[in-house]
C-alpha positions as CSV (number, residue, x, y, z in Angstrom):
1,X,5.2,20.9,31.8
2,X,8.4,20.8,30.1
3,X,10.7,18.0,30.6
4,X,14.0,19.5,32.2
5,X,16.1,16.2,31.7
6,X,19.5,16.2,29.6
7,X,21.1,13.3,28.6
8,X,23.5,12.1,31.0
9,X,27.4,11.0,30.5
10,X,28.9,8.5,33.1
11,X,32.5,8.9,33.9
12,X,33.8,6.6,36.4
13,X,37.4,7.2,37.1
14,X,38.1,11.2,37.0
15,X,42.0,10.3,36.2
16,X,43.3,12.5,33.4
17,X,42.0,10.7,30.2
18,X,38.8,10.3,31.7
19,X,38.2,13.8,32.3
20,X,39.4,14.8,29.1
21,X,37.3,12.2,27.2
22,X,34.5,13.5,28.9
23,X,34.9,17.7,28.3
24,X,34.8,16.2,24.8
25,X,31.3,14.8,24.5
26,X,29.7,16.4,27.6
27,X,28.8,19.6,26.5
28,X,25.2,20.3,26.8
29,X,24.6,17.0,29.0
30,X,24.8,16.3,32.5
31,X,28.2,14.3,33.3
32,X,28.3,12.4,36.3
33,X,31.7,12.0,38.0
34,X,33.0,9.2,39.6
35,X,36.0,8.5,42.3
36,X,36.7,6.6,45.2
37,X,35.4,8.9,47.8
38,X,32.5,11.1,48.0
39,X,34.7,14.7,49.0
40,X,36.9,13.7,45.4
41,X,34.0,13.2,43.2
42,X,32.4,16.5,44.6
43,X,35.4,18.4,44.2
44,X,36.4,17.2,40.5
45,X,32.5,17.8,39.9
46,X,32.8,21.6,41.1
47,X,35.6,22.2,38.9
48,X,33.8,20.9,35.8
49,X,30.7,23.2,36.8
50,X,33.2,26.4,36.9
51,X,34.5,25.5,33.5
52,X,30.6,25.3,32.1
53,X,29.6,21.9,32.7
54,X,26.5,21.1,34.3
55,X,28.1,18.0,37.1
56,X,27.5,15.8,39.7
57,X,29.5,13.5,41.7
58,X,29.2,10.1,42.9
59,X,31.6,7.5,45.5
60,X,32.5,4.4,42.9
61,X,34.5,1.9,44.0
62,X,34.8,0.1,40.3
63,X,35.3,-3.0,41.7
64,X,31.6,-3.1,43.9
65,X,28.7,-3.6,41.9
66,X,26.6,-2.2,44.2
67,X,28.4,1.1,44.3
68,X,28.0,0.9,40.2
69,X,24.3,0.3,40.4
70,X,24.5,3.2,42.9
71,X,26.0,5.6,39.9
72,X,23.6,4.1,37.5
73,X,20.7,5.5,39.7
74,X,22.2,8.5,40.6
75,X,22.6,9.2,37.0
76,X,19.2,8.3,35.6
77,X,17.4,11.2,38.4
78,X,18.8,13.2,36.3
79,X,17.9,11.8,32.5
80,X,18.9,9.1,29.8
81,X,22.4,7.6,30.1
82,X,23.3,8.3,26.5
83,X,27.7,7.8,27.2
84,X,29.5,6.2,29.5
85,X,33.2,6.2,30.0
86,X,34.7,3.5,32.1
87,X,38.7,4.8,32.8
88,X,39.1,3.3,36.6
89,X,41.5,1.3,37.2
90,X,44.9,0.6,39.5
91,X,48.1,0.2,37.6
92,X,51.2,-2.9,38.8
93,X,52.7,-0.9,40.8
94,X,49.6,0.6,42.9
95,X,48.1,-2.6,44.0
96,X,48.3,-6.4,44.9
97,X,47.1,-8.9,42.1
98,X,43.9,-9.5,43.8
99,X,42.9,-5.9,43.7
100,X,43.9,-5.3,40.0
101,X,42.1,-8.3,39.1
102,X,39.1,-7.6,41.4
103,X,38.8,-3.6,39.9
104,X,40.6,-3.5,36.4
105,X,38.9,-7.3,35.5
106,X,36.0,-8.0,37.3
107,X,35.0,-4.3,38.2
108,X,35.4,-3.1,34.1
109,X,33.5,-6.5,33.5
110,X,30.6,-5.4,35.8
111,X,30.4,-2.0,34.4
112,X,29.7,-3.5,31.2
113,X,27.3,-5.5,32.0
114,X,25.1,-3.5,34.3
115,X,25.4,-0.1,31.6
116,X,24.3,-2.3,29.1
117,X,21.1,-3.1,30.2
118,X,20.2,1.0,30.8
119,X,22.3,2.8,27.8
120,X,19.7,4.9,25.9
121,X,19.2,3.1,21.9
122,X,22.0,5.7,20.0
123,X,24.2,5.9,22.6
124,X,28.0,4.4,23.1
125,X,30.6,3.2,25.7
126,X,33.5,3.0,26.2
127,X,36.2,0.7,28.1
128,X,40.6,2.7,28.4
129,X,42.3,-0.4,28.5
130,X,45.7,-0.5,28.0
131,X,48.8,-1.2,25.6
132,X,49.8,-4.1,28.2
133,X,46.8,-5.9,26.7
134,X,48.4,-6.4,24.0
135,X,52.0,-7.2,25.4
136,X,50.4,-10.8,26.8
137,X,50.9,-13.7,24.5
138,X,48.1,-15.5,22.6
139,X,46.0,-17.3,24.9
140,X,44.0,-19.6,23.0
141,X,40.4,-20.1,22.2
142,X,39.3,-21.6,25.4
143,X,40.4,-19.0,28.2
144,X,39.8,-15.7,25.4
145,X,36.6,-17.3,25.4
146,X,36.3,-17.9,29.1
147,X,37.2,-14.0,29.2
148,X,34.9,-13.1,27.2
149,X,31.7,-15.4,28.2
150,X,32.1,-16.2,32.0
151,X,29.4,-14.8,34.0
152,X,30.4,-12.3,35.7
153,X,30.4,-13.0,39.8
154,X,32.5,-16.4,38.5
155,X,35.8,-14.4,36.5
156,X,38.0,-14.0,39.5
157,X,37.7,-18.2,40.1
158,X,38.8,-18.9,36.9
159,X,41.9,-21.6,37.2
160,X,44.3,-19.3,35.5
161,X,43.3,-16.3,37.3
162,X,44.7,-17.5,40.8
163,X,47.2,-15.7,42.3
164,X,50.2,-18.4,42.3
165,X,48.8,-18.9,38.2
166,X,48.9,-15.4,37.5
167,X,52.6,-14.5,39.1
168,X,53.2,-10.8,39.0
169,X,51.1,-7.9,39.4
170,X,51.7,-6.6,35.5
171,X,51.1,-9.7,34.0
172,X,47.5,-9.8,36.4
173,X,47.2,-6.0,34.6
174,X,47.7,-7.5,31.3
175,X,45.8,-10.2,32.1
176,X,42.9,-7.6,32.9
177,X,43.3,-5.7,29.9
178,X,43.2,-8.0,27.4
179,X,39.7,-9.1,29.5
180,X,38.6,-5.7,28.9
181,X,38.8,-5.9,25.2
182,X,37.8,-9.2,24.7
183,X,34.3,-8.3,27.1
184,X,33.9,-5.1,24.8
185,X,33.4,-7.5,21.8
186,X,31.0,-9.9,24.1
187,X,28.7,-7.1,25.4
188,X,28.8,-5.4,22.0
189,X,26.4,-7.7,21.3
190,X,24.1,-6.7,23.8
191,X,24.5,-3.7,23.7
192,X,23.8,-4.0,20.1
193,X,19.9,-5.1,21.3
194,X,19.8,-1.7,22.6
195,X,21.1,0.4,19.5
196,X,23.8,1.2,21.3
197,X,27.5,0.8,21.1
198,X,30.6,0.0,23.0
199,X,33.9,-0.3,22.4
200,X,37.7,-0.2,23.8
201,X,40.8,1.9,23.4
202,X,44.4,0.8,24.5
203,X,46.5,4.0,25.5
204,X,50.6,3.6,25.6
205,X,52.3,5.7,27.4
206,X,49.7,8.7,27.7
207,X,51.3,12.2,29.7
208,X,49.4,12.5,32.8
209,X,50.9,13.2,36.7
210,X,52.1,9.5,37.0
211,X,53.7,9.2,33.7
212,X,55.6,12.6,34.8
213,X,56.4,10.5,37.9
214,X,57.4,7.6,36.3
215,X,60.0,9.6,33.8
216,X,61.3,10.8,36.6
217,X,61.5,8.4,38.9
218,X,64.1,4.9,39.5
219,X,62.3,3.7,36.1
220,X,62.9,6.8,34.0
221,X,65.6,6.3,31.6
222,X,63.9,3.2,30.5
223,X,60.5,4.8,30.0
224,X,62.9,7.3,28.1
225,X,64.6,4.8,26.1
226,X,61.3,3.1,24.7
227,X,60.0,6.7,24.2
228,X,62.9,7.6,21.8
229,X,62.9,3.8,20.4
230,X,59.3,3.5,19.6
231,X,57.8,5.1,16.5
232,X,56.3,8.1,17.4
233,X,59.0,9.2,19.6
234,X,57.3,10.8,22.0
235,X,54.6,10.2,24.9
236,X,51.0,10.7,23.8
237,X,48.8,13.7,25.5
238,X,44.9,13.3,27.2
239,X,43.6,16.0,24.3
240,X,44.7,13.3,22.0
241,X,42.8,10.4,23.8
242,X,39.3,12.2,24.2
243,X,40.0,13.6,20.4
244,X,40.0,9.6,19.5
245,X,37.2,8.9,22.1
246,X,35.0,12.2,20.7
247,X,35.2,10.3,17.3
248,X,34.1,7.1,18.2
249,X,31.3,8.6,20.2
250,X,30.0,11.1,17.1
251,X,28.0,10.5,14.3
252,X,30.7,9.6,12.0
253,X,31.8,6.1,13.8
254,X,28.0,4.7,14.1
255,X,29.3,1.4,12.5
256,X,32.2,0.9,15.1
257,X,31.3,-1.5,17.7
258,X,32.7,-4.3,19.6
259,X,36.6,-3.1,18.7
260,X,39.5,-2.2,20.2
261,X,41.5,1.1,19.1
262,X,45.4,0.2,20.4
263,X,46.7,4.0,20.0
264,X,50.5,3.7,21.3
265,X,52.2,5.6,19.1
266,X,53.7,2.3,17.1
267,X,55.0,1.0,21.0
268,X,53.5,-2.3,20.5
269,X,54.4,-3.2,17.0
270,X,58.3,-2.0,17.9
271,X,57.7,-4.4,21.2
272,X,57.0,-7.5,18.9
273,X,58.6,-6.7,15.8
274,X,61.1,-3.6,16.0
275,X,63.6,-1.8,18.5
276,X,61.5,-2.2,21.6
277,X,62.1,-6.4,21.5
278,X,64.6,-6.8,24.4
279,X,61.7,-5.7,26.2
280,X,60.7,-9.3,26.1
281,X,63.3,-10.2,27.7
282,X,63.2,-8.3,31.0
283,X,62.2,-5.2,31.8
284,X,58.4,-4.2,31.0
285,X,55.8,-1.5,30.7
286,X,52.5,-1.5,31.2
């Protein structure tokens, strides 16, 4: 009897990078699609299958880990889970503190962990984080390490992970992106055991729907401002994302593992060193 089954990509969070991380290294597999909500994930999946790709779709609420052990064995009926793509997430101004720590944190954190132990040997991961990651001062060894090492179900108790600790619903989405890369180098590890490989990237400001609504909305001329001040001069595109992503993923980035690709267009280095400093002072962008 022939064996029918393809390898399988994950996606979980059908945003606009996802999806265009995943029509990069999908072709010939089966993708699974992720969102909150059963009638999304359907419809995102039916629109993949009209453009070629054989799809599926699965409810994923990042933040449950039994809705990602859910995915996981929705995705092995159909084969090996050779990729997985992890680009869930709320933003500061789309939730509480509680809820961007409970899915961009502990939910990524999860993700991570649960993958790991079903990746197929030669096959990768990987974790969008964020530039804001980067905007958050040095922590010191003991809470990068508590970051990094803390089981799981015990993250959202850490001290400095309260609410009245953390403050302000970017600095809990900086706080959860700099998580995300540090437990990409921590899981690397065991992922490693595997033969498989994970990593992060950090996106700046990346044109999808919301960045269009943010540029024009009450915030736009300072989005504007940074864009003209900041290296590149311009917003980055998705295609450019899953062209990074597609890289990382192929045969020619087998040694990368455990790392964090910050891909910004020069926004953070002109944040802490060049024309985007006043910044620091007051307004911010995740």
């Amino acid at each position: 009897m022939v064996d029918l089954k393809k390898d399988v990509v994950v996606l979980v969070g059908a945003g606009g990078i996802g999806i265009a991380i995943a029509r990069r290294v999908a072709q010939g597999k089966h993708l699974v699609v992720t969102s909150r909500t059963q009638e999304k994930a359907d419809k995102i999946a039916k629109n993949l299958q009209m453009e070629g790709f054989e799809a599926s779709g699965a409810a994923c609420d990042l933040g449950s880990r039994a809705d990602i052990l859910a995915v996981i064995e929705h995705a092995q009926q159909f084969g090996p889970i050779t990729n997985v793509i992890c680009a869930g997430g709320v933003s500061p101004s789309q939730a509480p503190i509680t809820e961007i720590l409970r899915v961009d944190l502990y939910g990524s954190s999860v993700l991570l962990e649960e993958f790991g132990k079903v990746i197929a040997p030669g096959g990768s991961g990987v974790v969008v984080s964020s530039q804001s990651g980067h905007r958050l001062p040095d922590l010191g060894q003991e809470q990068n390490w508590a970051l990094a090492m803390t089981p799981t179900e015990e993250l959202l108790d850490l001290p400095f992970l309260s609410e009245e600790a953390v403050g302000t619903t970017l600095r809990a989405y900086q706080y959860a992106k700099r998580c995300n890369v540090l437990r990409v180098q921590s899981e690397a590890c065991a992922w490693g055991k595997r033969g498989a490989r994970v990593f992060s990237i950090s996106p700046g400001i990346i044109m999808t729907p919301l960045a269009y609504d943010e540029l024009n909305g009450p915030r736009g001329e300072g989005y504007k401002k940074m864009l003209d001040l900041m290296p590149a001069g311009r917003a980055g595109t998705v295609d450019e994302m899953g062209a990074l992503v597609a890289f990382l993923m192929g045969p020619e980035a087998t040694f990368i593992s455990g790392t964090d690709i910050l891909c910004d267009g020069g926004c953070t280095a002109a944040y802490w060193y060049g024309d985007l400093q006043y910044l620091q002072e007051g307004w911010s962008q995740s």
